[in-house]
TIRO-2110 file (N, C-alpha, C; in Angstrom, 1 decimal):
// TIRO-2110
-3.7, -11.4, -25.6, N, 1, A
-4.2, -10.5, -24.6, CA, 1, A
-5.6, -11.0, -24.2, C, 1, A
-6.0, -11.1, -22.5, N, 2, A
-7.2, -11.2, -22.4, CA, 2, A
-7.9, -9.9, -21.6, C, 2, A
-9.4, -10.1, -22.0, N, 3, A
-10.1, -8.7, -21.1, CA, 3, A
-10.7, -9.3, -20.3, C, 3, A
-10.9, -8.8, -19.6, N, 4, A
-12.2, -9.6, -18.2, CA, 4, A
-12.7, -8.5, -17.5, C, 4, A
-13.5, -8.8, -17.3, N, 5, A
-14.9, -7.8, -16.9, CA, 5, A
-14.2, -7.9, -15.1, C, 5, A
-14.6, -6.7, -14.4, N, 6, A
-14.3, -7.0, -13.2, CA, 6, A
-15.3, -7.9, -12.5, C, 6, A
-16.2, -8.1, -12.7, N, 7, A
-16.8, -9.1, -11.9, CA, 7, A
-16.5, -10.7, -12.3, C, 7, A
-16.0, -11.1, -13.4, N, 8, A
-15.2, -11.9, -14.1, CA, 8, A
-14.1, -12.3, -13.3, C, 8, A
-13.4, -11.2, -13.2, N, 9, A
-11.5, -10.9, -12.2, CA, 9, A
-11.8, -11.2, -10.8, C, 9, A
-13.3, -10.7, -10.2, N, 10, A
-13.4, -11.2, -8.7, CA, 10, A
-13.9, -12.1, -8.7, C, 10, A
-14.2, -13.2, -9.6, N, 11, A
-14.8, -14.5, -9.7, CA, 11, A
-13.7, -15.5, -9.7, C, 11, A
-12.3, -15.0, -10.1, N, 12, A
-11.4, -15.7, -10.8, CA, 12, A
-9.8, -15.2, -10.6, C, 12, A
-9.8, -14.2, -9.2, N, 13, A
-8.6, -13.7, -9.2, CA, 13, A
-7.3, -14.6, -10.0, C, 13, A
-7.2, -16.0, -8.9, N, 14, A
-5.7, -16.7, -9.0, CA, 14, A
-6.1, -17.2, -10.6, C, 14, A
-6.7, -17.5, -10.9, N, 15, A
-6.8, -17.8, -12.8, CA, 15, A
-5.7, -16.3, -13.3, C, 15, A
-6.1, -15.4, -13.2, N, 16, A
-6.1, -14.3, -14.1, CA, 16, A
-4.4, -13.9, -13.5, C, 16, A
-4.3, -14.4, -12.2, N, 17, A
-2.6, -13.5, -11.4, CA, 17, A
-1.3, -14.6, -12.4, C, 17, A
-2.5, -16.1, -12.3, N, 18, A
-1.4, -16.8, -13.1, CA, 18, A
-1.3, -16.6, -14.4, C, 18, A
-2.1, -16.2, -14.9, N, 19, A
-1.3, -15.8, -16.6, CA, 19, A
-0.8, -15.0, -16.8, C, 19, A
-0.7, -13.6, -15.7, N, 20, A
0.3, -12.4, -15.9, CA, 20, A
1.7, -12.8, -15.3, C, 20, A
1.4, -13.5, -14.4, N, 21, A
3.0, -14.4, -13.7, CA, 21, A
3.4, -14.9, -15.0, C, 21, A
2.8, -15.8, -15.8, N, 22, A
3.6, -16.9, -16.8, CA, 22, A
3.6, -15.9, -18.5, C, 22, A
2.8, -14.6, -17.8, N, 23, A
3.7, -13.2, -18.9, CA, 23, A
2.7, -12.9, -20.1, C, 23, A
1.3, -13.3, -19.9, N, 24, A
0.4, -12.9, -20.5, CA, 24, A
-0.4, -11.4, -20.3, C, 24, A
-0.5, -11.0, -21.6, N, 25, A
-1.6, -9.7, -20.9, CA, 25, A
-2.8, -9.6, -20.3, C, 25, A
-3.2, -9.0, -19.4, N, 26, A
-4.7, -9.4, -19.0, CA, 26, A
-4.8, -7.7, -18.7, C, 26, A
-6.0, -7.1, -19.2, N, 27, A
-6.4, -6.0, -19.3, CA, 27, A
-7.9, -6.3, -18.3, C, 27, A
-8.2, -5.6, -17.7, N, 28, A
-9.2, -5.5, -16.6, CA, 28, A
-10.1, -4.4, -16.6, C, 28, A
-11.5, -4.5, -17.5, N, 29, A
-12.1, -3.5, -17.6, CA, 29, A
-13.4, -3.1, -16.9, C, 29, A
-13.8, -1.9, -15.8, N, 30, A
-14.6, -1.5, -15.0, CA, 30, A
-15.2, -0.3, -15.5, C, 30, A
-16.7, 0.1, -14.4, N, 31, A
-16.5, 1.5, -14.6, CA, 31, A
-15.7, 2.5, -14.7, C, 31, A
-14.6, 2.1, -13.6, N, 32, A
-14.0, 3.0, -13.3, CA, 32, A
-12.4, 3.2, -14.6, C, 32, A
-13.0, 2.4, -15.0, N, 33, A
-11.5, 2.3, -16.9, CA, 33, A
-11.1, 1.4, -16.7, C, 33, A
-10.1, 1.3, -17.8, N, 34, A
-9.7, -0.2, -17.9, CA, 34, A
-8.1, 0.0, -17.6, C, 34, A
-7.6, -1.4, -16.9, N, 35, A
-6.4, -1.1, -16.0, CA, 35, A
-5.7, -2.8, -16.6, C, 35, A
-4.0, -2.5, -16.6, N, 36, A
-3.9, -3.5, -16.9, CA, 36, A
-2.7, -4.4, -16.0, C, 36, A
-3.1, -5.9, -15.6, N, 37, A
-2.4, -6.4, -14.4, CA, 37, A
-0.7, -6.2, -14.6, C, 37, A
-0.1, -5.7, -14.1, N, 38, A
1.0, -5.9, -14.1, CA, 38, A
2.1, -7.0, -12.7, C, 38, A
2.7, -7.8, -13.1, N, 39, A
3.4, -8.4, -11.5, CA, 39, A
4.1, -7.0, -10.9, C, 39, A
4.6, -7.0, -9.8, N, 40, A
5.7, -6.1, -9.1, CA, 40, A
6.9, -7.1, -9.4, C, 40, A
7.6, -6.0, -9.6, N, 41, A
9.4, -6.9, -9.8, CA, 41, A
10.3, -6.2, -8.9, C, 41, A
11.3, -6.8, -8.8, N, 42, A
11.9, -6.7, -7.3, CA, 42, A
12.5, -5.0, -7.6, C, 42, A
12.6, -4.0, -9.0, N, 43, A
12.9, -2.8, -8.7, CA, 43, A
12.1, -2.0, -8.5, C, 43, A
10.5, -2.5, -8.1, N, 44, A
9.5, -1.8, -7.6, CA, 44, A
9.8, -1.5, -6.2, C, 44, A
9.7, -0.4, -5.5, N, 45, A
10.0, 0.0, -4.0, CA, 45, A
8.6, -0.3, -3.5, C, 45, A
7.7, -0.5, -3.9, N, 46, A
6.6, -0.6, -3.1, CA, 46, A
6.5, -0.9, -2.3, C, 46, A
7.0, -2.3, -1.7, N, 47, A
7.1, -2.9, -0.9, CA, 47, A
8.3, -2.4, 0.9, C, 47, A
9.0, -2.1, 0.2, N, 48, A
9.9, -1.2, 1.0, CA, 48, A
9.5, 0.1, 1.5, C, 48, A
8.9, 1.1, 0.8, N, 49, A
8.1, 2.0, 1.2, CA, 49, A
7.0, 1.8, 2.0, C, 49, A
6.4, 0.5, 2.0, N, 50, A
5.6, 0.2, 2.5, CA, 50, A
5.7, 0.2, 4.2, C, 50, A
6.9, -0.6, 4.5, N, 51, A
7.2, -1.4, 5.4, CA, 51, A
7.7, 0.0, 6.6, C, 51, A
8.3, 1.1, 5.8, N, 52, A
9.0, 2.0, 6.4, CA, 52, A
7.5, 2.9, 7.1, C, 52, A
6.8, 2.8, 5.9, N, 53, A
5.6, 3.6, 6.7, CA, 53, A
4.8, 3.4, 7.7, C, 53, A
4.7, 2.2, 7.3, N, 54, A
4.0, 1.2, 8.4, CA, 54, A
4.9, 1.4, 9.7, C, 54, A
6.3, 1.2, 9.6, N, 55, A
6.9, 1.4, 10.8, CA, 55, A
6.5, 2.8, 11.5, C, 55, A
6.7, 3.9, 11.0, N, 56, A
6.2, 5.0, 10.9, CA, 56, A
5.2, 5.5, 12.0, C, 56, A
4.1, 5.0, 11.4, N, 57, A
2.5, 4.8, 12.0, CA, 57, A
2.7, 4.2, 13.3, C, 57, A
3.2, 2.9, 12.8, N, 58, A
3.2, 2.2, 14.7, CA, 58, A
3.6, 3.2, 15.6, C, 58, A
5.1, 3.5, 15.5, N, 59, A
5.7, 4.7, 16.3, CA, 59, A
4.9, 5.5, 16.7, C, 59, A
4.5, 6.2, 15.6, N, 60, A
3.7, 7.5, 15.9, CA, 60, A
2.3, 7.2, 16.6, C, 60, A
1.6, 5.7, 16.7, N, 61, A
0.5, 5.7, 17.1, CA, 61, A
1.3, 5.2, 18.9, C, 61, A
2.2, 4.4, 18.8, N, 62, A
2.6, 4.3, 20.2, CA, 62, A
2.6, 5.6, 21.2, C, 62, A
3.3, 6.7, 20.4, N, 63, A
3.8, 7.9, 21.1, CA, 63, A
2.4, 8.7, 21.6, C, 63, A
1.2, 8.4, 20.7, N, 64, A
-0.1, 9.3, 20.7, CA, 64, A
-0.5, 8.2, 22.0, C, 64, A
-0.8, 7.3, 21.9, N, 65, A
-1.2, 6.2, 22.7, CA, 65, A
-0.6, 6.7, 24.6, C, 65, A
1.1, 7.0, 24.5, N, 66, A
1.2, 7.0, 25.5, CA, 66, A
1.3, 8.9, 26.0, C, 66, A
1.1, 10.2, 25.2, N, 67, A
0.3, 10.9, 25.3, CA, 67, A
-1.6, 10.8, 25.9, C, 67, A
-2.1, 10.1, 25.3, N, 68, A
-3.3, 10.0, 26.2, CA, 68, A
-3.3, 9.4, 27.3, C, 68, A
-2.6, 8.3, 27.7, N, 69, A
-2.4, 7.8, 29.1, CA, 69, A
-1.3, 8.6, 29.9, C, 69, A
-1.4, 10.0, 29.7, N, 70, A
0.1, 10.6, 30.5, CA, 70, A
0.8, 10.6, 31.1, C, 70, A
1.5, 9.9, 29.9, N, 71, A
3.0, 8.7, 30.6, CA, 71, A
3.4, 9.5, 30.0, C, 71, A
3.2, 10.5, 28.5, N, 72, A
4.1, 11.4, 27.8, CA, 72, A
3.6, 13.0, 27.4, C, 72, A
3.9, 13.8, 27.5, N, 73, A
4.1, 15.2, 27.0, CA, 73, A
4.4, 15.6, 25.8, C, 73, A
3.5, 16.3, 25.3, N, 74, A
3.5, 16.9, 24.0, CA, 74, A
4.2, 18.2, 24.1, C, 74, A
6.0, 17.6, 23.1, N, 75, A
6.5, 18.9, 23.0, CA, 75, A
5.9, 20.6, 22.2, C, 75, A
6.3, 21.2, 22.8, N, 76, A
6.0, 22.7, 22.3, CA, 76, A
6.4, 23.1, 20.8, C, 76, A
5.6, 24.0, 20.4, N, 77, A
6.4, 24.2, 18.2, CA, 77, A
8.0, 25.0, 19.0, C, 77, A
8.2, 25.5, 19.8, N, 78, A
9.6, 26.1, 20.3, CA, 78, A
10.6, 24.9, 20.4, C, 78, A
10.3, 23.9, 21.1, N, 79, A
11.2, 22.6, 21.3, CA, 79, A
11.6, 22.1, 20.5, C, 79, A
10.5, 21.8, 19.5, N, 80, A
11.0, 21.1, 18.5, CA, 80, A
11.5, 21.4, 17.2, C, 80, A
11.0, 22.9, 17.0, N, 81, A
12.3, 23.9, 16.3, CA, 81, A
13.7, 23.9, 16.9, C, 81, A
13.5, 23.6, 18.4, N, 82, A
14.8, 23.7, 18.5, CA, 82, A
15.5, 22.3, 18.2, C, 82, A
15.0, 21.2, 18.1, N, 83, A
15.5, 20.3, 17.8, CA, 83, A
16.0, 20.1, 16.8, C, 83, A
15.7, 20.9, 15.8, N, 84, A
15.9, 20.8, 14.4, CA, 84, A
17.3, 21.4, 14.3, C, 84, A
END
């Protein structure tokens, strides 16, 4: 197991990413506690959640976008009850 100080870990990211890739422990200690690196493995959703939200946001910023240029109308809380 190694510890490394975080200003250590931002001196040295890809050192430290490669020894938890090749399955070493590396524990990372700050003010804020000590945290320890783990890889993501493919049954982490992170990455998928990610992507969906992201999609999400674009949408929703397109729709706001073409609201202020009024090309669109902001449905009513009645409308969209009724949509439901």
């Amino acid at each position: 197991m190694t510890i490394v100080s975080a200003r250590d870990f931002r001196a040295n990211q890809g050192k430290y990413f490669s020894m938890v890739n090749s399955g070493e422990h590396v524990i990372l200690k700050s003010r804020e506690g000590s945290f320890r690196l783990v890889p993501v493995t493919p049954s982490d959703s992170v990455s998928e959640n990610t992507q969906s939200i992201a999609e999400d946001l674009r949408g929703a910023l397109r729709e706001l976008k073409e609201v202020i240029a009024g090309k669109k109308q902001l449905n009513t809380l009645d409308k969209l009850i009724n949509e439901l």
